[in-house]
N, C-alpha and C positions, 0 to 999 in steps of 0.2 A: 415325684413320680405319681401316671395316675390309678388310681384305685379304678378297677372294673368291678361295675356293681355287676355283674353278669353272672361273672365267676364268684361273689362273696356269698358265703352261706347264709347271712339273713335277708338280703336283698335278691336273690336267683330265683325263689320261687315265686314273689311277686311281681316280677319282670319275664320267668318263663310263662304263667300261666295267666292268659288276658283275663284271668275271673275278676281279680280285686281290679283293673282297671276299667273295663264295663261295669264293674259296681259303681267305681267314682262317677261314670258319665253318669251313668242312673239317676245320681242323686243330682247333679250336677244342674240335670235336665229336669227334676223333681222342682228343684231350688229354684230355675228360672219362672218356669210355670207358675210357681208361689207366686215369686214377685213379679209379673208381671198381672195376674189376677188383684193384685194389694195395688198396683198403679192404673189399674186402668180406670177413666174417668175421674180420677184423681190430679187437679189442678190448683186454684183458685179457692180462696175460701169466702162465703155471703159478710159482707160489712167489713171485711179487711183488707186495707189499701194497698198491703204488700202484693207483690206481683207472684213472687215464688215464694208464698209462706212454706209449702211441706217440703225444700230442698234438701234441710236435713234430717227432716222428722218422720219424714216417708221410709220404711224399709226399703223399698226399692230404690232411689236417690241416694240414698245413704248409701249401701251396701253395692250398688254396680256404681257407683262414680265414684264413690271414697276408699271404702275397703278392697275393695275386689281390682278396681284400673290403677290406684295409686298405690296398692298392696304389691298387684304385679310388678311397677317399677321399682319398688324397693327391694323383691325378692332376685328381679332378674340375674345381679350378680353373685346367685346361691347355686339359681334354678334352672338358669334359663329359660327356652322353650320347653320346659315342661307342662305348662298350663295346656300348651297345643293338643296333650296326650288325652286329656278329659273335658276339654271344651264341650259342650252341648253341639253346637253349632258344629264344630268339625263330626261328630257324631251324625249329625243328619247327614250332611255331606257325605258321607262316606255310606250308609246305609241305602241313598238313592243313586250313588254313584254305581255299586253293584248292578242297579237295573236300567243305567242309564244306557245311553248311545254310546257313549266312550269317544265323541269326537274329540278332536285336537284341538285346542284355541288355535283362531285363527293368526298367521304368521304375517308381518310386516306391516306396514303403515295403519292396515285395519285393525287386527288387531292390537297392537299398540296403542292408535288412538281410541279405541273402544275401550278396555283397561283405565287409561287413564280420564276419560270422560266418567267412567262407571262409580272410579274412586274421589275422585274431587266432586260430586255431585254428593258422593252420599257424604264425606267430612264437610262439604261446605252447607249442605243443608242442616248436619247436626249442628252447626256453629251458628249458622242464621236464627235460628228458630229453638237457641238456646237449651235444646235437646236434654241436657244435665240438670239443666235448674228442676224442669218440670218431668214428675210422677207419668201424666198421660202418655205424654212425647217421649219418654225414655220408652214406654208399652210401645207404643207404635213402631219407634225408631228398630229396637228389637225384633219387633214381630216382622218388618218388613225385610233384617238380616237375616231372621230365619228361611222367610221364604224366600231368597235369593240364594239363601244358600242349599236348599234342598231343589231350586231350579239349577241353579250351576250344578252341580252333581250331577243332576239327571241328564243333562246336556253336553258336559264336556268331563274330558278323564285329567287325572294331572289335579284333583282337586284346587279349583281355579280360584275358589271363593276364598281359600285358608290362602294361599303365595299371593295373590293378587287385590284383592278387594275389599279383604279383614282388615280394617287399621289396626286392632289390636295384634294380629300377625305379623306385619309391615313393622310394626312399632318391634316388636319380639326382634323379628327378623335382624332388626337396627342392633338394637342392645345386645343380646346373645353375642356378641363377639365378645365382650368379655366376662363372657359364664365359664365357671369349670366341667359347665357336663356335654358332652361330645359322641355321638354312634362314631365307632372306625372299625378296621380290622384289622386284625394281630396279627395276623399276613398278608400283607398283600398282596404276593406274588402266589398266595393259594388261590386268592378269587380270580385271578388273570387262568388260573388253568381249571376253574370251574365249570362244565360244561351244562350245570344246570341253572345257576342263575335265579335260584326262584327269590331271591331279597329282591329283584327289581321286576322280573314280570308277574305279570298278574294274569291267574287262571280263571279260563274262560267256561263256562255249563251253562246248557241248556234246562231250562224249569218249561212245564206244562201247567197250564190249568184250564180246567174244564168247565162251563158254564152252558147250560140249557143245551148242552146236545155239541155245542161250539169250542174248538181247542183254540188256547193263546199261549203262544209259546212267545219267550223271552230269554233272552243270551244276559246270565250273571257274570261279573267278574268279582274274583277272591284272590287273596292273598297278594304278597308282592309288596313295594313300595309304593302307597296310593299318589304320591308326588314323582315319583317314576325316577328317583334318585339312587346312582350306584357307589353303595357306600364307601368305597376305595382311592374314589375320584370325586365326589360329590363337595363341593358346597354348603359345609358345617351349618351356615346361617340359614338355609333352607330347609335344614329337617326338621320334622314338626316332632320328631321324639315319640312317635305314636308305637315305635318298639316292631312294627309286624317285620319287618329283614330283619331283626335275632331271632324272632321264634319260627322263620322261615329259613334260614339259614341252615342246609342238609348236616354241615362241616361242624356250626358253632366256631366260624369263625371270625363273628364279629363280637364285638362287648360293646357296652357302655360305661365308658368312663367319666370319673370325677376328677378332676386337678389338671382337665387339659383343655387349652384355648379353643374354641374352634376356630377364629381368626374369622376368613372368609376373603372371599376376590372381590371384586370394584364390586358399587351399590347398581341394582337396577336402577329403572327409572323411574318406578313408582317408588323406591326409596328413598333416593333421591329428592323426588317433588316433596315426599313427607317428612325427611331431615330437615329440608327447607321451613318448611310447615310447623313442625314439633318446635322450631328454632325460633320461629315466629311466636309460637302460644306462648311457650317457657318465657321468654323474655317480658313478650307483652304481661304475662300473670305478675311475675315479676314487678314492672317496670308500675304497675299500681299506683305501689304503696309510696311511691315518687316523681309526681306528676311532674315539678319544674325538671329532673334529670332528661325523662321524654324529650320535654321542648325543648332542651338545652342541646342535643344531639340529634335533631331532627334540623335539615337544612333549610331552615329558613328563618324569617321574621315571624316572628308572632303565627307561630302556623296552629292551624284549625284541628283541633281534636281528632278529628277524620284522618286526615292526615299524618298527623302523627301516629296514629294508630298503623296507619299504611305504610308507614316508615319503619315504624318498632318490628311490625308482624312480618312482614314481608322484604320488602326494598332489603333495608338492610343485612336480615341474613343472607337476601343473595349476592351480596356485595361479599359480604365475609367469606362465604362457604367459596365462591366462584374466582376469589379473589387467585389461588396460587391458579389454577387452570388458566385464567385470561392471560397472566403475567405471563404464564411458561407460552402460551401463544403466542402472543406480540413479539414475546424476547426470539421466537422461532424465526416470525417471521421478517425482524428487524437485523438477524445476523445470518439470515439463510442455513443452507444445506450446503456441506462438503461434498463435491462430486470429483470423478475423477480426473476431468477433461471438461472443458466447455462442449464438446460433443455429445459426452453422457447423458442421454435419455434417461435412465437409470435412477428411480428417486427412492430412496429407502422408506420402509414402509414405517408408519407412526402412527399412533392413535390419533381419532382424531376427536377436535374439545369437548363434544361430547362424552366419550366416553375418557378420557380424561380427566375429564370436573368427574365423572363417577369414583373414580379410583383417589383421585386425590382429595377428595371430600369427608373420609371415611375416617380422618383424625378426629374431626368438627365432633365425631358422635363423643369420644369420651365428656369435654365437659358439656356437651349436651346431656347427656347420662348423668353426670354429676349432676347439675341446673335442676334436672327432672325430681332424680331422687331428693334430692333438696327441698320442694318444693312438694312432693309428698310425704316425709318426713313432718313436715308442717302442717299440712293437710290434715294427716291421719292424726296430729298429736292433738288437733284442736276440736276433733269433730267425733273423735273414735268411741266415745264415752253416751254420746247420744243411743248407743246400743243398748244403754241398760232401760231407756225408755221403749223398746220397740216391741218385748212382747207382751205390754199393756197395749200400746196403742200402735199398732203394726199402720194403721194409715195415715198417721201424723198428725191430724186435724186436732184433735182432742190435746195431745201433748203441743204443739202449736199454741194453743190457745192457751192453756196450762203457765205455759212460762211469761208468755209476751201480753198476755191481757188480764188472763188472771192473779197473776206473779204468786199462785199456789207450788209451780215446780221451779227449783233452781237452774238457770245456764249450765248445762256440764261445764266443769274445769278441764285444763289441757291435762295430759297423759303426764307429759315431762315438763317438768320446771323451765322457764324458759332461758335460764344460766346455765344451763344445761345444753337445750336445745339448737340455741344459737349456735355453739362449739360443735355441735354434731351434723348440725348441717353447712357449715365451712367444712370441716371433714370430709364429709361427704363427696362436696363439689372437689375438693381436692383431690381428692383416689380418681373423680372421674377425668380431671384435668391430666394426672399423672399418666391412667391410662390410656389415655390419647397421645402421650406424646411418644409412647410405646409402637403408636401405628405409624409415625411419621415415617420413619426409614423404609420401611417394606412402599407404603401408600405413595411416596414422592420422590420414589427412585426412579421413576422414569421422567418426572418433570428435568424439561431442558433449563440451564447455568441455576447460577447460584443465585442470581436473582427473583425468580420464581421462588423459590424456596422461603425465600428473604421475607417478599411477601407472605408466604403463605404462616411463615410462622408469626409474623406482625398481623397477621388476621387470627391465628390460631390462640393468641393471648391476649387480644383486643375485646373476642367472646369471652376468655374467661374471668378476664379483666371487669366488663361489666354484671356479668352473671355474681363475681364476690361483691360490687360495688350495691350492686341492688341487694341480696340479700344481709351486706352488714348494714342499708340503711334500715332495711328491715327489721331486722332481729336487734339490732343492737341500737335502739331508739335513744335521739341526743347525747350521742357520743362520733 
């Protein structure tokens, strides 16, 4: 059963009163500034051949691509979208959104295609341009989601930049289906006779200001769901958890709970693209530490690095993830549609493969989820301990040099013994494998025969299949 922190006596007052969580942004927004001030101009070091010496000796590398991005995938099946509630970033959002336009994203093919242009430009440019390795590029990559996202705010209502263009949201969005923490309400049939509604609209006030004799007025908007979501009927995977529909709520009749699924309906299509995508990285991060496995599963002769890369990253997961959708298509259209009469006009309505491949794709995330956490599990055990250098040497340079030229400082050691380690990240991958096949019946009950299916599960164990294949070559070295 789940627990409502809403209603429990230690958690009710820091969830009624937004002080402690504008505190967290505070700091949140404090921390980034840091580090970004400690990367900027921070690259390259004079006389040393390495490309990316301060990857892990920089507190800003360290701390937003190891602790803080691989932290989140290990927490997600605690916390879910919790991180959403003190992001910095949704913070600005939300603060220019008040004095924004409040338009609408635009609907159909434009905006659509402009979403998806907006997202793949900014992951493929962090991917080109190695964005993680380097201190500088992680400043810039940042500062220029900052100001995207205090322009989308200002520009469009619906906070566009957190559902749409945040990969780290997108990513959230994916995983949180198997978090236990959930907004809902304890009645539902109260909020259907609700006549005021204020957990979803947001009030509108007019502000003045005066300047040299000259008035500027501006239309605020407050309160409400900033995602414009009604919690009774909403789209678990989409709330950001930012709490304002419980302390907007006249009744108290919503809570937050702990120990219930949020599940969620078919993936958008920027999720989609980036389930693709994440399915891509995980593998290819993976697939490393096993260069002949690559070419051996790559279709061809002796094929070129490039390629195979283009195979691991890409090709192949969409062979995998696409595979029940195509089947349940083909098999549609290879044994038609029952009508009543050859007369019958009359065609019963279906999804169509688009949306389709969205619904039935949404197993893939558990051992992707496994795969991920896996792999930051590993991440973090190897790298986590670099932290006891950082508040000597917060720019890395110095500790850099320290280990690797001077051999005055030691390699950090890994966290967990790696007899250990290995065992807990087969674990791992396996809760998220187990949890996926949890999704299968709800996710492929509309897929047409039993062959679709057939496929889909010979795709659905063929990823998990490799994702255990590369990590026990991994971890468990000549065996």
């Amino acid at each position: 059963m789940a627990l409502n922190l809403y209603q429990a006596r230690a958690t009710r007052p820091l969830i009624k009163n937004p002080f402690f969580q504008r505190t967290l942004q505070g700091f949140a927004i404090l921390v980034l500034i840091c580090l970004l001030i400690i990367a900027w101009g921070r690259e390259a070091l004079p006389g040393i051949p390495d490309r990316w010496p301060l990857i892990y000796t920089n507190a800003t590398t360290l701390i937003f691509w190891v602790i803080w991005f691989m932290g989140l995938v290990l927490t997600i099946p605690l916390l879910g979208r919790l991180w959403c509630a003190i992001c910095p970033l949704g913070y600005i959002t939300e603060r220019f959104a008040k004095m924004g336009r409040a338009a609408p994203w635009p609907r159909g093919w434009g905006g659509w295609l402009g979403m998806v242009i907006v997202f793949l430009t900014g992951m493929g440019g962090a991917l080109y341009w190695d964005v993680h390795k380097s201190p500088h590029a992680t400043a810039i990559f940042v500062g220029i989601a900052t100001l995207f996202a205090a322009l989308s705010g200002l520009l469009w209502r619906g906070a566009p930049f957190c559902k749409l263009f945040c990969p780290v949201g997108v990513v959230l969005s994916l995983y949180c289906r198997f978090s236990p923490v959930k907004v809902g309400a304890l009645n539902p049939d109260r909020c259907g006779s609700c006549d005021d509604h204020a957990c979803v609209k947001r009030k509108t006030s007019w502000r003045r200001w005066t300047i040299a004799g000259k008035s500027f007025h501006r239309k605020l908007s407050t309160g409400g769901c900033p995602v414009g979501l009604y919690p009774p009927k909403m789209d678990a995977t989409r709330c950001q958890l930012c709490l304002a529909c419980l302390r907007s709520c006249p009744s108290e009749n919503l809570g937050l709970f702990y120990g219930s699924r949020p599940g969620g309906a078919k993936l958008s299509t920027p999720a989609l693209i980036l389930l693709v995508l994440l399915t891509g990285l995980v593998t290819s991060a993976l697939a490393r530490t096993w260069p002949s496995f690559s070419i051996a599963i790559t279709p061809s002769i002796n094929p070129s690095g490039r390629l195979t890369s283009i195979w691991i990253g890409f090709i192949l997961p969409i062979v995998i993830i696409f595979a029940p959708a195509l089947v349940g298509a083909l098999t549609t259209m290879l044994s038609g549609r029952e009508v009543s009469s050859p007369y019958d006009a009359k065609i019963a309505g279906r999804e169509n493969l688009w949306a389709v491949t969205r619904r039935a794709a949404v197993p893939f995330i558990g051992p992707l989820l496994g795969g991920h956490m896996a792999l930051a599990l590993v991440k973090i055990n190897a790298k986590a301990l670099y932290l006891a250098y950082l508040p000597y040497d917060p720019t890395g340079a110095e500790t850099y040099l320290a280990i690797h030229v001077a051999d005055t400082l030691p390699l950090p050691d890994m966290v967990l013994p790696l007899s250990l380690l290995r065992w807990l990240a087969l674990l791992v991958l396996g809760c998220g494998v187990v949890a996926g096949l949890f999704e299968m019946k709800r996710s492929w009950k509309p897929l047409p025969g039993n062959i679709s299916r057939f496929f889909g599960v010979a795709s659905y164990f063929s990823l998990s299949i490799v994702f255990a294949a590369l990590l026990h070559h991994w971890l468990f070295p000549g065996r």
